[in-house]
Legacy VTK file of the C-alpha trace (Angstrom):
# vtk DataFile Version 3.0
C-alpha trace
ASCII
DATASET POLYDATA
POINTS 259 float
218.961 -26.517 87.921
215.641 -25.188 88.958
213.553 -27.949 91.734
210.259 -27.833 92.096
209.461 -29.294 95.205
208.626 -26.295 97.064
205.830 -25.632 94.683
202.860 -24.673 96.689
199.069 -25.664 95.351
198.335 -22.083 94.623
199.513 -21.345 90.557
200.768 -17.726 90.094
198.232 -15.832 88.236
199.766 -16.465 84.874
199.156 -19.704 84.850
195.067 -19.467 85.320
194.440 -16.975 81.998
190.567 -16.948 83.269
191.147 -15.500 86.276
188.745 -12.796 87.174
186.328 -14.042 84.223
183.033 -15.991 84.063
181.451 -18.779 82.446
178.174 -20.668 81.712
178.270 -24.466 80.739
174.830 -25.500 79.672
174.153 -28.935 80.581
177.017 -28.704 83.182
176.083 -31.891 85.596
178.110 -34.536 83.869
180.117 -35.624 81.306
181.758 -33.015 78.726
179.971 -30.122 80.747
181.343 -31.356 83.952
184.783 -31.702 82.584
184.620 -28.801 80.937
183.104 -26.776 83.658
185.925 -27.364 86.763
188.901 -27.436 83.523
187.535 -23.681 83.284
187.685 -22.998 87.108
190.976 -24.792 87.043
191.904 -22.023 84.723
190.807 -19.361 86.851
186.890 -18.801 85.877
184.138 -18.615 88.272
181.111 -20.457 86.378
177.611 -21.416 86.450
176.261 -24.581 85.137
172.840 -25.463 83.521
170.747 -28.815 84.225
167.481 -30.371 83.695
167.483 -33.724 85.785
170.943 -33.849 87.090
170.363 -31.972 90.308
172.242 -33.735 92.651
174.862 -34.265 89.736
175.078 -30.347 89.480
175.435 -29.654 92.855
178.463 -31.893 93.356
180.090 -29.805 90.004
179.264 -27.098 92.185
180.872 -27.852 95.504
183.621 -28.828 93.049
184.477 -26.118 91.529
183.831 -24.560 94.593
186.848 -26.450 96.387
189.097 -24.945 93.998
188.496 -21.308 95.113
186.021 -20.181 92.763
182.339 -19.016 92.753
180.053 -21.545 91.341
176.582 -21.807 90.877
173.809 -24.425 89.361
170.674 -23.510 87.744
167.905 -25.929 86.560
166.671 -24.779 82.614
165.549 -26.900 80.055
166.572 -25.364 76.247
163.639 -26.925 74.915
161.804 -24.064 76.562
162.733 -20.834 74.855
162.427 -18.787 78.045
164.266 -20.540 79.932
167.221 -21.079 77.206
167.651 -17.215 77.068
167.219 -16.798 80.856
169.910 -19.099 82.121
172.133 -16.570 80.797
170.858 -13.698 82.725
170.675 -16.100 85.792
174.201 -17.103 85.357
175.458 -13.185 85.038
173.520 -12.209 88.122
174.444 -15.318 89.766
178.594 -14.933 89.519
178.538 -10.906 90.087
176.575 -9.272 87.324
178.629 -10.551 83.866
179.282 -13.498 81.880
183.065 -13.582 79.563
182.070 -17.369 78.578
179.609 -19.177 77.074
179.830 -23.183 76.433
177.019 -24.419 74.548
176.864 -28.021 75.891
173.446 -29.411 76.020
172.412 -31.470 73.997
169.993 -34.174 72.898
171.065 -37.703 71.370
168.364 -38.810 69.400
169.040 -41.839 67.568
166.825 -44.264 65.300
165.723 -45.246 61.808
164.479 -42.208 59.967
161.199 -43.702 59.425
160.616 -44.193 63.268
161.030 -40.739 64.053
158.309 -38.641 64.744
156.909 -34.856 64.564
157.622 -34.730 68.441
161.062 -36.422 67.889
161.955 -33.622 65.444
160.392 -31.229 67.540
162.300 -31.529 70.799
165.838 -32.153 69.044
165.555 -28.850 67.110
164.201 -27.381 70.031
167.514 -28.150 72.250
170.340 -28.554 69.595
169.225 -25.365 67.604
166.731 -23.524 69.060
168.017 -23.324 72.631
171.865 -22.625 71.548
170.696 -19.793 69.441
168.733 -18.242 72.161
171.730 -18.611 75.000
174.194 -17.090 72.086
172.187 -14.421 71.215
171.043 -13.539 75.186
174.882 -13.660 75.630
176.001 -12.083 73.065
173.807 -9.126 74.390
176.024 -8.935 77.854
179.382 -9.864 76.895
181.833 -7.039 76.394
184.921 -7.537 73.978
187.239 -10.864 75.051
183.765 -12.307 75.173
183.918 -16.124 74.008
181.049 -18.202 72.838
182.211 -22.125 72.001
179.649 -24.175 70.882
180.065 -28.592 71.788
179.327 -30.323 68.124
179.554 -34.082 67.150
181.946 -36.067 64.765
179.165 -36.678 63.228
178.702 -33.302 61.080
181.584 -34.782 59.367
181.397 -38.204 58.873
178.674 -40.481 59.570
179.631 -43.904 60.143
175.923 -45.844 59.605
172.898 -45.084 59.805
170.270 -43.690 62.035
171.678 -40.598 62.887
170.189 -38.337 60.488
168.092 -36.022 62.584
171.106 -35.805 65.074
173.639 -34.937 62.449
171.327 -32.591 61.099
170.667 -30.709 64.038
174.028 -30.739 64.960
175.414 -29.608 61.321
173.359 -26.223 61.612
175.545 -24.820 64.844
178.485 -25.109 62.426
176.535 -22.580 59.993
175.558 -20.683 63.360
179.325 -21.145 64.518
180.816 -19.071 61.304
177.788 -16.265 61.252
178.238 -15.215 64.895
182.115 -15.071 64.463
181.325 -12.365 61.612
178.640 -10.986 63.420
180.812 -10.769 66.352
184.386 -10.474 65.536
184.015 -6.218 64.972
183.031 -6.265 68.789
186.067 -8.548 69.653
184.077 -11.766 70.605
184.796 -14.607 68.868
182.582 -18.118 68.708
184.045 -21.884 67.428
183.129 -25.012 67.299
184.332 -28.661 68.816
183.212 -32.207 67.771
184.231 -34.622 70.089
184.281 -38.077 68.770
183.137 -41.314 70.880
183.937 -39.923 74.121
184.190 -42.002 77.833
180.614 -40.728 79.547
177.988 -41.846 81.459
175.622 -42.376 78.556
178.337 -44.033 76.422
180.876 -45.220 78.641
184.290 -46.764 77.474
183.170 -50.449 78.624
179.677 -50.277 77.019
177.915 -52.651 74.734
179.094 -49.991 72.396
182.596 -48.940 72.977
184.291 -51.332 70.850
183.147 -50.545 67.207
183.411 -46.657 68.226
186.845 -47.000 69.047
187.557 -49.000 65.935
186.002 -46.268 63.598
188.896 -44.015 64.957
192.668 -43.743 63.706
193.787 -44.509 67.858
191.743 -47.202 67.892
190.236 -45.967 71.236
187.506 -43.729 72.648
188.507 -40.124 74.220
187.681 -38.564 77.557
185.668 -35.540 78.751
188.848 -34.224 79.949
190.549 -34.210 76.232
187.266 -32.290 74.991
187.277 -29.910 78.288
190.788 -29.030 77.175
190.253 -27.861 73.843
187.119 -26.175 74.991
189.752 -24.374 77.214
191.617 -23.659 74.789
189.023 -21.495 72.906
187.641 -20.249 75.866
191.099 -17.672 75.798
192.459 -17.408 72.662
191.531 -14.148 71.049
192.871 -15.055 67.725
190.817 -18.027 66.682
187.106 -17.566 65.585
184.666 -19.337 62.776
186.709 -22.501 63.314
185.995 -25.959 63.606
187.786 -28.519 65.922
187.707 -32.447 65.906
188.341 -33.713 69.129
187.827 -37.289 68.253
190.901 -39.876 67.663
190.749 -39.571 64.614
186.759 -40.382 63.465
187.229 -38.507 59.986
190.158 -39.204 59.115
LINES 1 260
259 0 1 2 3 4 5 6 7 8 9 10 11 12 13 14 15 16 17 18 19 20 21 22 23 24 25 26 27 28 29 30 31 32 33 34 35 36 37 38 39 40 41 42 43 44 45 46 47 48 49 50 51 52 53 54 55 56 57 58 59 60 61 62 63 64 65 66 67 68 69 70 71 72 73 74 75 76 77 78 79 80 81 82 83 84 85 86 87 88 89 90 91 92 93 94 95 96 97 98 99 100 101 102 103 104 105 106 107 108 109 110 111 112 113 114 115 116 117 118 119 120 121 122 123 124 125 126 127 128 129 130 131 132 133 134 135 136 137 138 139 140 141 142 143 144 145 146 147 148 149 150 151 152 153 154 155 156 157 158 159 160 161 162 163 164 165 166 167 168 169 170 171 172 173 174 175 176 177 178 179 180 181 182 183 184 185 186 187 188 189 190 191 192 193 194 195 196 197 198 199 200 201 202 203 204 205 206 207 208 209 210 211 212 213 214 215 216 217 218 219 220 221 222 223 224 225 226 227 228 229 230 231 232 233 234 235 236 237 238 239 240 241 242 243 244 245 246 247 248 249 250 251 252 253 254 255 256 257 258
């Protein structure tokens, strides 16, 4: 019988696959990006993290990731600014040693309201972040990764079911990164770099948390009857973030919302 009680807190190499890799996580400072960012230095990756407001927020990801004996390193950039979308990537290479293996497009804005309430500047600044900006950082990434590059791109349940209304210019904006998803895996795959997609479903964050005015019809629309964690999306996220096998997919990380 084989004990493990004189396991140490250092994990043999095998068991962090990222090791020796890097990784950006736009919009980084909380929630799914958080989770998603120390799950990938838990894995081995050293990894850079985007933010608008969060500063404080990003810092404390940083000093996290940080504790577990990786680089880390927080850079403010909004994606509705083109520049800036495309230049967090070349920040975040320079920043963690001159390269970048992973890219997790996280950022994202929520919109949601009546379609008749929204305006030019509503559609403006969604298509701006949720399109525009996760274009940019694929394509500026694309540009520097070598092959074992990954690009994984955070969706919403609601490209796939969409459970009442107001969400339209959300789901819509959110839709077209599964139609960017599948043309960058093609576009990509001959150089070895592979791109998916994850919807999370109602998930446990600061915006939406688990004992909000909310929370209770969310979790009812799934088959678990419950909401899911950042952790549970970081994981998959993880997942994708190695595998060299699995490109052009889509992944519901949601309890069961279209089922």
């Amino acid at each position: 019988m084989t004990s493990h009680a004189c396991m140490t807190s250092q994990e043999p190499v095998a068991a962090r696959p990222l090791t020796g890799r890097t990784a950006l996580v736009t919009g980084g400072s909380r929630g799914i990006g958080a989770a998603t960012a120390l799950r990938l230095a838990r894995d081995g990756a050293d990894v850079a993290v985007t933010y608008v407001n969060g500063k404080d927020a990003a810092e404390d990801v940083v000093r996290a990731v940080e504790a577990l004996g990786r680089r880390a390193v927080a850079l403010r950039a909004d994606s509705a600014d083109a520049e800036e979308a495309a230049g967090a990537v070349e920040r975040a290479a320079q920043g963690l040693g001159g390269r970048l293996d992973v890219l997790v497009n996280n950022v994202g804005v929520g919109l949601l309201g009546p379609l008749e309430s929204l305006t030019l500047a509503d559609v403006d600044r969604v298509l701006a972040v949720n399109v525009r900006g996760v274009f940019l950082a694929a394509q500026a990434a694309a540009a520097r990764m070598t092959s074992g590059g990954r690009i994984v791109t955070v969706g919403t349940c609601m490209t796939q079911r969409v459970p009442g209304p107001g969400g339209t210019l959300y789901a819509m904006s959110k839709a077209a990164l599964t139609g960017l998803t599948k043309a960058l895996a093609r576009e990509l795959g001959p150089r070895g770099i592979t791109a998916n997609i994850v919807h999370p479903g109602p998930i446990d964050t600061d915006m939406n948390p688990a004992d909000g005015p909310y929370a209770a019809g969310q979790a009812a629309m799934t088959a678990l009857g419950r909401v899911g964690t950042a952790q549970e999306v970081a994981e998959t996220v993880a997942h994708l973030a190695v595998s060299a096998y699995i490109t052009g997919a889509e992944f519901s990380v949601d309890g069961g919302h279209a089922a």
